[in-house]
Each structure stands twice: as structure tokens, then as C-alpha cells.
C-alpha positions as CSV (number, residue, x, y, z in Angstrom):
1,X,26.5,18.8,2.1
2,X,23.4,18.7,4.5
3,X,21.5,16.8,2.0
4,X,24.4,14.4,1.2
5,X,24.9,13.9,4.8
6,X,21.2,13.0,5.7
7,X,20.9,10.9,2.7
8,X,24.2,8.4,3.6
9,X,22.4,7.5,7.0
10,X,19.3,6.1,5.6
11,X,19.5,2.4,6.8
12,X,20.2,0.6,3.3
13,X,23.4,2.6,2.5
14,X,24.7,4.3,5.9
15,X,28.5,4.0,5.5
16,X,28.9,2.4,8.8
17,X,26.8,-0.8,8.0
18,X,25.3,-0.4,4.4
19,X,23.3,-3.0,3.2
20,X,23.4,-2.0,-0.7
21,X,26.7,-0.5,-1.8
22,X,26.5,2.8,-3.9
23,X,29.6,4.3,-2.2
24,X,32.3,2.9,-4.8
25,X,32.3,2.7,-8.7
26,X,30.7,-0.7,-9.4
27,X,33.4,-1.7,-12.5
28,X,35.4,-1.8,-8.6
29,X,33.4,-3.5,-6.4
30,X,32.0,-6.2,-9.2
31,X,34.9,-6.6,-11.6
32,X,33.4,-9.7,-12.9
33,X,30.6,-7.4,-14.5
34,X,32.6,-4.5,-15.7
35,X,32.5,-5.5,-19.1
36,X,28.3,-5.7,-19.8
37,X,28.4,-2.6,-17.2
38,X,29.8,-0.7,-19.1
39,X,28.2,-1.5,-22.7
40,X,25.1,-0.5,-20.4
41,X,25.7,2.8,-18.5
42,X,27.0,5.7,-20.2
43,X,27.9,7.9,-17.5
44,X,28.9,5.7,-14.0
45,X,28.2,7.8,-10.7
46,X,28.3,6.4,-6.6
47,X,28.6,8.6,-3.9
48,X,32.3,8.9,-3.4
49,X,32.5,10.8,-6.8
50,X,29.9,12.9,-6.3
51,X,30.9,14.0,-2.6
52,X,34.3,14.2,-4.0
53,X,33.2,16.2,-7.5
54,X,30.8,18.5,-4.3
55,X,33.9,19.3,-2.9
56,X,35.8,20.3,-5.3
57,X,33.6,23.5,-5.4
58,X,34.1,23.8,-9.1
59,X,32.7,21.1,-10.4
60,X,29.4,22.2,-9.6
61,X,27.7,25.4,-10.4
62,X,24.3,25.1,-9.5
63,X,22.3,22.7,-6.5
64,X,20.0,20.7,-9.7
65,X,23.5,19.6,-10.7
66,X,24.5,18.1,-7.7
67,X,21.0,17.0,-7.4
68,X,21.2,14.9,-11.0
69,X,24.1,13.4,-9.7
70,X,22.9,11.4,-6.7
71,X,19.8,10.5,-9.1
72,X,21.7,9.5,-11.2
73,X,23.5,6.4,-9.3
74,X,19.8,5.5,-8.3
75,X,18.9,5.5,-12.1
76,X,22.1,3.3,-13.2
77,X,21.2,0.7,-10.8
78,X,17.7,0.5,-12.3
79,X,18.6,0.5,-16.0
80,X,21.5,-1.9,-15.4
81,X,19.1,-4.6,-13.5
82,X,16.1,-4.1,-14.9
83,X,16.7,-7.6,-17.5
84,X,17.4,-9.3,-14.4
85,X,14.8,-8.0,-12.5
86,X,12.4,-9.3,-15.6
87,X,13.7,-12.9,-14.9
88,X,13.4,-12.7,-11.2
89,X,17.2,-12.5,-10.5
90,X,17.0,-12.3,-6.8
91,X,20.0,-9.9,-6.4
92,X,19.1,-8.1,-9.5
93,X,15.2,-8.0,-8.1
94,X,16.8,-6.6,-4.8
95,X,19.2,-4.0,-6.0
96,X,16.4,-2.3,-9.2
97,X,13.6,-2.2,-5.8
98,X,15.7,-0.5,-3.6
99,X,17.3,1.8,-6.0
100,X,13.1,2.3,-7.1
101,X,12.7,3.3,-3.9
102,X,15.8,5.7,-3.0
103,X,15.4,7.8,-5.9
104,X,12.0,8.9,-4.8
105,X,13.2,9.0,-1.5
106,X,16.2,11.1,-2.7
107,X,13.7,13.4,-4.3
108,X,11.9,14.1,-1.7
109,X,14.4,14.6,0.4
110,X,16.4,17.0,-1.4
111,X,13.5,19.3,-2.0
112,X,12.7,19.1,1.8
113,X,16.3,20.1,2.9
114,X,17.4,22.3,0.2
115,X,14.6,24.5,0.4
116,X,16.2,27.9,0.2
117,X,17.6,26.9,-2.8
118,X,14.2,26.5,-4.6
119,X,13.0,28.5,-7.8
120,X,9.2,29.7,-8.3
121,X,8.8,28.2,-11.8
122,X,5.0,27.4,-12.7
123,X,6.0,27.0,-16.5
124,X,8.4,24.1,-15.7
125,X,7.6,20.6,-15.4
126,X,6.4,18.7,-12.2
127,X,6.3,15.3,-10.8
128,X,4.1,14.1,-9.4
129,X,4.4,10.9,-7.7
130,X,6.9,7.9,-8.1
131,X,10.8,7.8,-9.1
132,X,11.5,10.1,-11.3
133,X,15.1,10.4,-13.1
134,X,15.7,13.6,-12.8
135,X,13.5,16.5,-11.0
136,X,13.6,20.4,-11.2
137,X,14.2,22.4,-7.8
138,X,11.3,24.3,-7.9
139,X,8.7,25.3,-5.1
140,X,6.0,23.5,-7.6
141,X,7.7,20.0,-6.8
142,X,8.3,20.8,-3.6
143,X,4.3,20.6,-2.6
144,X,3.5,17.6,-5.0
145,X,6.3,15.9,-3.3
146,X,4.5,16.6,0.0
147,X,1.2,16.1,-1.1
148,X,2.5,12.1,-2.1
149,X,4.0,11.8,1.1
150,X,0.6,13.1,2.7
151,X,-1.3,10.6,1.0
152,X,0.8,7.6,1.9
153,X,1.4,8.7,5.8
154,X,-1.9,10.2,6.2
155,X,-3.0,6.3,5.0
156,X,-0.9,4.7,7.4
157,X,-3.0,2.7,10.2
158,X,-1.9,2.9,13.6
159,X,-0.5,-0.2,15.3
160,X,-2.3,-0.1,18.7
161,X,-0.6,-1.6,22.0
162,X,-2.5,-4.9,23.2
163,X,-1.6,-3.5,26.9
164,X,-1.1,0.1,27.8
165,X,1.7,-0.9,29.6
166,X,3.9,-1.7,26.9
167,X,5.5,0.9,25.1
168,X,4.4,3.0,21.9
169,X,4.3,0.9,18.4
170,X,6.6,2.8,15.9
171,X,3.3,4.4,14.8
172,X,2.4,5.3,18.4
173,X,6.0,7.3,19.0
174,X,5.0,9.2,15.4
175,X,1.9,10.4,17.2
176,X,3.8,11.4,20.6
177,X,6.4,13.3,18.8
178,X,3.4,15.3,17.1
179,X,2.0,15.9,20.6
180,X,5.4,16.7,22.2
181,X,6.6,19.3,19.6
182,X,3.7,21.5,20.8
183,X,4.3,21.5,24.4
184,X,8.4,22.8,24.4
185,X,8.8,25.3,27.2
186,X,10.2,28.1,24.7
187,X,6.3,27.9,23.2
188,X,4.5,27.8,26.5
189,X,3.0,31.3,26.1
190,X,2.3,30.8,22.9
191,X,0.4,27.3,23.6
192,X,-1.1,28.7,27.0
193,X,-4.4,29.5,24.5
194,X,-4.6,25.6,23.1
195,X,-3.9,23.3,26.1
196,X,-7.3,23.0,27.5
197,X,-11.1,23.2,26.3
198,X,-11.8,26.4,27.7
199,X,-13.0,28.4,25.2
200,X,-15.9,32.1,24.9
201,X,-19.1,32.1,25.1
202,X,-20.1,32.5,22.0
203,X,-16.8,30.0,20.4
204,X,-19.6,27.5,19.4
205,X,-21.4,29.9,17.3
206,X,-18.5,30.3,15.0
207,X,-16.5,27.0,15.1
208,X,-18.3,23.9,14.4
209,X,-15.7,21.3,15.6
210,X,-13.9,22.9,18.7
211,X,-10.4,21.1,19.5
212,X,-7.7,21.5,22.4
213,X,-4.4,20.2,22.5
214,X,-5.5,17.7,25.7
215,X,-8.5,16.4,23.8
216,X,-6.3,15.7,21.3
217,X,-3.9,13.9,24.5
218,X,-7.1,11.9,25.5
219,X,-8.1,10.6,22.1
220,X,-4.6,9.4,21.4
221,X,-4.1,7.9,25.3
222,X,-8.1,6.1,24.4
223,X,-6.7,4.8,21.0
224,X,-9.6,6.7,19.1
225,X,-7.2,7.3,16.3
226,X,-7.1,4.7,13.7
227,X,-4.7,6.7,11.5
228,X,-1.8,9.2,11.4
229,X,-3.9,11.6,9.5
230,X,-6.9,11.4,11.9
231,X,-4.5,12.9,14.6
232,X,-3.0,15.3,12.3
233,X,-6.2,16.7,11.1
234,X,-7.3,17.6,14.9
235,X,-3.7,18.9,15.5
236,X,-4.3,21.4,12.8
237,X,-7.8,21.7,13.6
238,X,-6.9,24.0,17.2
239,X,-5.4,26.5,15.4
240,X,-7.0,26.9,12.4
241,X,-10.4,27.3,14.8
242,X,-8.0,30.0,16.6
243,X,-7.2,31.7,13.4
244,X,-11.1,31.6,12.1
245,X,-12.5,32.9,15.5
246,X,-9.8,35.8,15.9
247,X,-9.9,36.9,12.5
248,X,-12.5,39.6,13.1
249,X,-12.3,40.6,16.3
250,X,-8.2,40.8,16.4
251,X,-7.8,44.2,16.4
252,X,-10.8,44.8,19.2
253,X,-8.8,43.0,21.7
254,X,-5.3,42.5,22.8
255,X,-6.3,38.9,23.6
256,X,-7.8,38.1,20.6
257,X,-4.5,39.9,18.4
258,X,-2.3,37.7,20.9
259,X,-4.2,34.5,20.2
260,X,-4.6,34.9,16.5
261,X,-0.8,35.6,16.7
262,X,-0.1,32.4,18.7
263,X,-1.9,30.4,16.6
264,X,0.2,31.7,13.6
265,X,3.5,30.6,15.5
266,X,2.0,27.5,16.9
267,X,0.5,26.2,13.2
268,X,3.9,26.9,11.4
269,X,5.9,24.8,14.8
270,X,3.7,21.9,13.8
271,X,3.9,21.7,9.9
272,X,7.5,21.7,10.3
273,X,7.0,18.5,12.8
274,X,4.5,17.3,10.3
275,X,7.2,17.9,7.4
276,X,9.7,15.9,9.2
277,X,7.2,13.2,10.3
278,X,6.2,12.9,6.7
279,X,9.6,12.1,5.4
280,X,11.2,9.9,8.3
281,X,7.5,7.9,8.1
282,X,6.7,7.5,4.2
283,X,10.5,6.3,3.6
284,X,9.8,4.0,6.5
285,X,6.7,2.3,4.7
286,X,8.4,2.1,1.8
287,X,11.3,-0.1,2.8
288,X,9.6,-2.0,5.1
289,X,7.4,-3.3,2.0
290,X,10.4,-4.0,0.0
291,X,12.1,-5.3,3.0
292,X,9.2,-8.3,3.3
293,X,9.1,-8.7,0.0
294,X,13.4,-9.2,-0.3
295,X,13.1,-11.7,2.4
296,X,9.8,-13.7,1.3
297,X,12.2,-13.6,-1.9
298,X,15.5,-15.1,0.1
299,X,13.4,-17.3,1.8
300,X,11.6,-19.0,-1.5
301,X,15.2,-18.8,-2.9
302,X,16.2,-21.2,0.2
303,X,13.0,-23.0,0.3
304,X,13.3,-24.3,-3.8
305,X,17.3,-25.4,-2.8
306,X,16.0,-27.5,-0.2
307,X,13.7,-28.9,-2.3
308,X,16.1,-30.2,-5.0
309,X,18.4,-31.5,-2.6
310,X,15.9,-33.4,-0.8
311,X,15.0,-34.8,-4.3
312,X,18.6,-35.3,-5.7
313,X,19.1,-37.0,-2.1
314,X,16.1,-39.2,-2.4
315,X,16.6,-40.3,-6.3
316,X,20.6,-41.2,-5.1
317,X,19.4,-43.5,-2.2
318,X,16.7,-45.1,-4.8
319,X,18.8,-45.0,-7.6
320,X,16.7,-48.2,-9.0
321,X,13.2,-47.4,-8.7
322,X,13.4,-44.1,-10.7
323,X,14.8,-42.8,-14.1
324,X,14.9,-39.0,-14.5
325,X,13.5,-37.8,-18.0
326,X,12.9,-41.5,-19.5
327,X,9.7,-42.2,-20.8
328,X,8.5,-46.2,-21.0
329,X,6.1,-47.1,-22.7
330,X,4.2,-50.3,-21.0
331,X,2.5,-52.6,-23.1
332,X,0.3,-55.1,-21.0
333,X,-0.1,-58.9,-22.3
334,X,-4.1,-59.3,-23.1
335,X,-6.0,-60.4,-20.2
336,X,-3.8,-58.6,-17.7
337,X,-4.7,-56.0,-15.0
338,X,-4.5,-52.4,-16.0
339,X,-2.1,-50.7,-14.0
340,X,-3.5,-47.7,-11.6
341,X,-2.4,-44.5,-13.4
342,X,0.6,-42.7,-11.9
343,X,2.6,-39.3,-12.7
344,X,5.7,-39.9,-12.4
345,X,8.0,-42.5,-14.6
346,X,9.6,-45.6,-13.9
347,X,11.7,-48.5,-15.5
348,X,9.5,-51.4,-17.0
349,X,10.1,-55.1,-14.8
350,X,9.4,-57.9,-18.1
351,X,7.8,-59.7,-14.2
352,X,4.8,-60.8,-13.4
353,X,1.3,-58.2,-13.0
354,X,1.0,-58.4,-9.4
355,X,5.0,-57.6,-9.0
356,X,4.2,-54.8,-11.5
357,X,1.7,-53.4,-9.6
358,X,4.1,-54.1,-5.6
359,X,6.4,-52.2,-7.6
360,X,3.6,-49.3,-8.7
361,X,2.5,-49.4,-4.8
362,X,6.0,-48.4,-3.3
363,X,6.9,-45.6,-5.9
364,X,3.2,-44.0,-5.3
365,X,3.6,-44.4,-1.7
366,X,7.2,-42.8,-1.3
367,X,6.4,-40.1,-3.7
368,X,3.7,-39.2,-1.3
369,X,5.6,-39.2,1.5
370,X,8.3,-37.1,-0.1
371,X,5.6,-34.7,-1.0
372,X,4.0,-34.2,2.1
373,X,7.2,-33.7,3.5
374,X,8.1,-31.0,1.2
375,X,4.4,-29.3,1.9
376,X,5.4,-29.7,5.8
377,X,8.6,-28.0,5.4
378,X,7.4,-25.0,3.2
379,X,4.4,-24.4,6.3
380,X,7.5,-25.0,8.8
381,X,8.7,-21.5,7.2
382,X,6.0,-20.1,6.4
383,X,5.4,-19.9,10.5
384,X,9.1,-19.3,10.7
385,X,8.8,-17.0,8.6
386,X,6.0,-14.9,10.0
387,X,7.5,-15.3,13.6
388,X,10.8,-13.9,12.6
389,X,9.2,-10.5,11.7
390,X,7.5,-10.2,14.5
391,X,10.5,-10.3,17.0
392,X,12.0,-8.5,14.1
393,X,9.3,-5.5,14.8
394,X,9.1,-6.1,18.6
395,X,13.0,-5.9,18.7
396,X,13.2,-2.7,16.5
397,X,10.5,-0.8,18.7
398,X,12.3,-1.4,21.8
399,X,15.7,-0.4,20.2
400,X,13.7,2.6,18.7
401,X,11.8,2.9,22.2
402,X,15.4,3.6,23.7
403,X,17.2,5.5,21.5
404,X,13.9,7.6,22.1
């Protein structure tokens, strides 16, 4: 149910405000495509029958059952739009990207949240990156999955404030909730050892690269890190130095067994921020790429309808000076002027060469108007375009910043 729960808030298909429905049966919600729906999917699944078949109780006997399930709406959407997706079908192209997308994301996550309910099985197959169709619960999938969420997070560039005086990029509050879930008040003994740079005499004989929790604070306040795994990897760095340096000497002294023991706690409080900063981040890059992409998408959609009816409304108010798909040949009389070449046809005038060529003037000179208009307009939205996302973003960090 846990899993269930998380996965029907994610933004594309929260029941309050889903932006891709996979709550109903689809032969429901798009009668009109029941018919080749069926003839394509075997076995139909949404959410609403697998919550309702989870709560049954009977209907399923083991987790990887309910698991298949949920993949399994994520796979039907694929299958079923992948012709239309091979066209470029915008809505087809939309649904087959997201549903890409939320079956690895639906992989991830149940192997994250259902945890206690995972088998050591080294004999059984893994996957290792993308969306697969089906997955075993195993512990084995349960690291590659984190491993490809490592390596797209750990990628990720921070987006760096302009002014200090703003507040945090998303990327920014990623980093700050790393920071903060070291300092709670239940862990302060425990983080009483990390905090600040004050370390034994002979520390730098032993550890190389010696880290504290506010040099950590400084770096991030100075913008020194560039990505999410460069703080990560000095996070981790305190208390694996802790754990090196106490090692030996542990059972000498009661400070070193109570540091070496505090670093224990502290390390496994931050992989579990680290596990839920992986999950909450990497889903986040992923549908903010196919986010863009959808929209460029809609907005080429929009841009090409414009186009036509600009030139449908252009060849109705010069009905005369163009035919559509007729092709004239022009035969001049000996002796006459050649006509300057042109690409575009026009109806032949039995006139005179020098209202031949008036004629020839005016077409080439409105077709390039209408063409640099058409070049204006797609720049016009390009800029639109490009400006819309960024109040997009600016708008989404502050309502972030808040709920924060």
C-alpha cells in the first residue's frame, strides 16, 4: 500500500490533478479506441484494478505480483503507442515517453520502499539500467537500481544563485537537505565529533583528505561545488576518515570506541538521506527532459497550424495569382526575355514579356514577405518559448522554496 500510495503522487498521475490518466480502464476513458486496444493488449491493467485486486487480499500472494501489475499498465501504454510514437503522433509520442519513464521510475521505487520484502538471489536475473517490463525483488536489483540513480544524480550540475540573496535553486535545496539531515538535535552527540575541523595530532598522518561537516557548510555557502556528487563525496568523506582513524585504536580509548561508533550511526543517517535524495532527484531529471521535449513538441504542433493557415489565408485573398499543385509549362516566343527563375508556380498570362515578368515581380516579392514572416513568427516563439520555462522554473522554486 506504501508503495501504491507514493507512487499515485508523483506529478504526472497524482489523483488530484493527473496529467496522464492510468487510474481507469482505457476501453472506458477512450471508447473510440477500444476496438484496435484491444486486438493490441492482452491483459488491460490501471491503477483502480490493481489497488482494488491489492485489497482484496486474495488476489495477491506474493509483493513481485503486485509489483508486475503496476508495470504492467506502464508496459501497455508503451506497446499500444509505440506505431504512433514511430510516426510522431504527438499524443502517442507523449503517452509511450512518460510511460518510458514511470516504469523505471516504478522500479526503482518499489525496490526502495519495499525493502524488507527483498530476496538474496545472486542466481536470478538483474537489470541494470532503463525500463524494464518486469523486475525480480531481489537485494541484487536493489543496488544496480541505486547505482543508475547514482550515476544520473551524482551527474547532475548545480544551478548556482546569481545573488546570494535569492533563495536556493531546486539543486541548492537538494544540497541543504543533505546538510540538514546531519545536524537534527536527536544526533547531536553523535555529530558533536564531525562539526568542526578539530582533529589529533597525529589525524594527518593517517587520513589524506581530512573533512568536517562546516567545511563542508563553507564550500557549499562559496559555491565550490559544481555537482551533487562533489558534495556527497565529502559528506561521506567525514566519517569514513572517522571510521579509518578509529579502527585501530577503538578499543584503547573510550573516545576513540565512541567516535568510531558515531560515525557508524552518523554514515547510515546520511545514506538514507542520500537514498531518498537519489529517488526524489533522478525522477526529477527525468521528467523535466521529457517535459521540454512534450512542449517543444506542442509548440511545433502549434507553430506548423499557424503556418498553413497563414498560407490557406494568403492563397484565399490572392486567389488569382496562384494555383496549388498545377504545373505550366511556359513557352517563350523567340527573341523574348528569359524569365528570372522562380520556385513556386503560377498561371501563364498569353500578355506581353514585360507584363510577364510585373507579374513574376509581385509573386516573388509576396512570397518573400510571407516567408520572412513565417521565419519571424517561429523566432517570436522560439524566445517565447525559452522565456516561458524560465518563469516556469523561477515559479516552481519559489512554490518549492515555500512548501520548504
Amino acid at each position: 500500500v506504501r508503495f501504491l500510495k507514493q507512487l499515485t503522487k508523483h506529478p504526472w498521475i497524482t489523483a488530484d490533478r493527473p496529467k496522464y490518466i492510468f487510474h481507469v480502464p482505457v476501453e472506458f476513458m477512450f471508447p473510440e479506441i477500444k476496438d484496435s486496444y484491444s486486438e493490441k493488449i492482452e491483459k488491460p491493467m490501471d491503477l483502480t484494478t490493481a489497488e482494488s485486486k491489492l485489497l482484496q487480499g486474495a488476489s495477491y500472494e506474493t509483493v513481485e505480483e503486485f509489483v508486475n501489475d503496476i508495470s504492467l499498465i506502464f508496459t501497455n501504454a508503451i506497446s499500444f503507442n509505440q506505431t504512433g510514437h514511430d510516426i510522431g503522433e504527438p499524443t502517442s509520442c507523449a503517452y509511450y515517453e512518460v510511460s518510458t519513464h514511470l516504469l523505471k521510475y516504478s522500479r526503482w521505487l518499489s525496490l526502495e520502499v519495499l525493502q524488507t520484502h527483498l530476496i538474496d538471489s545472486p542466481s536470478s536475473p538483474v537489470v541494470e539500467k532503463g525500463s524494464a517490463s518486469s523486475w525480480k525483488m531481489t537485494i541484487q536489483n536493489r543496488e544496480m537500481a541505486r547505482k543508475e540513480m547514482e550515476n544520473i544524480v551524482f551527474n547532475e550540475n548545480i544551478e548556482k544563485r546569481y545573488d546570494p540573496r535569492e533563495k536556493f535553486t531546486w539543486t541548492e535545496q537538494e544540497c541543504d537537505k543533505l546538510l540538514k539531515s546531519l545536524r537534527h538535535t536527536s544526533d547531536h552527540k553523535h555529530m558533536s565529533y564531525f562539526i568542526q575541523e578539530l582533529f589529533p595530532a597525529d589525524y594527518y598522518a593517517y587520513i589524506k583528505k581530512p573533512m568536517a561537516w562546516e567545511k563542508c557548510k563553507k564550500k557549499f555557502d562559496d559555491g565550490q561545488y559544481d555537482t551533487l556528487g562533489d558534495i556527497v563525496e565529502d559528506l561521506r568523506l567525514i566519517f569514513s576518515n572517522a571510521l579509518k582513524y578509529n579502527a585501530k585504536v577503538r578499543e584503547l580509548s573510550d573516545v576513540s570506541r565512541s567516535a568510531y561508533s558515531s560515525a557508524i550511526h552518523m554514515s547510515r543517517k546520511l545514506e538514507a538521506a542520500i537514498d531518498k535524495m537519489l529517488l526524489s532527484v533522478a525522477d526529477r531529471i527525468g521528467r523535466e527532459k521529457i517535459d521540454l521535449i512534450t512542449s517543444q513538441r506542442e509548440m511545433e504542433a502549434m507553430r506548423r497550424e499557424e503556418e498553413e493557415q497563414m498560407k490557406l489565408q494568403w492563397e484565399k485573398e490572392h486567389p488569382s495569382k496562384v494555383e496549388i499543385k498545377t504545373t505550366i509549362k511556359v513557352i517563350h516566343p523567340r527573341g523574348s526575355r528569359r524569365q528570372k527563375p522562380t520556385d513556386f508556380e503560377f498561371p501563364f498570362y498569353d500578355e506581353e514579356d514585360d507584363r510577364e515578368d510585373s507579374q513574376d515581380d509581385t509573386l516573388r516579392h509576396a512570397k518573400s514577405l510571407f516567408e520572412k514572416q513565417i521565419k519571424a513568427r517561429a523566432a517570436m516563439k522560439e524566445i517565447s518559448l525559452a522565456v516561458g520555462i524560465h518563469v516556469y522554473r523561477k515559479l516552481d522554486k519559489r512554490a518549492a522554496a515555500r512548501a520548504w
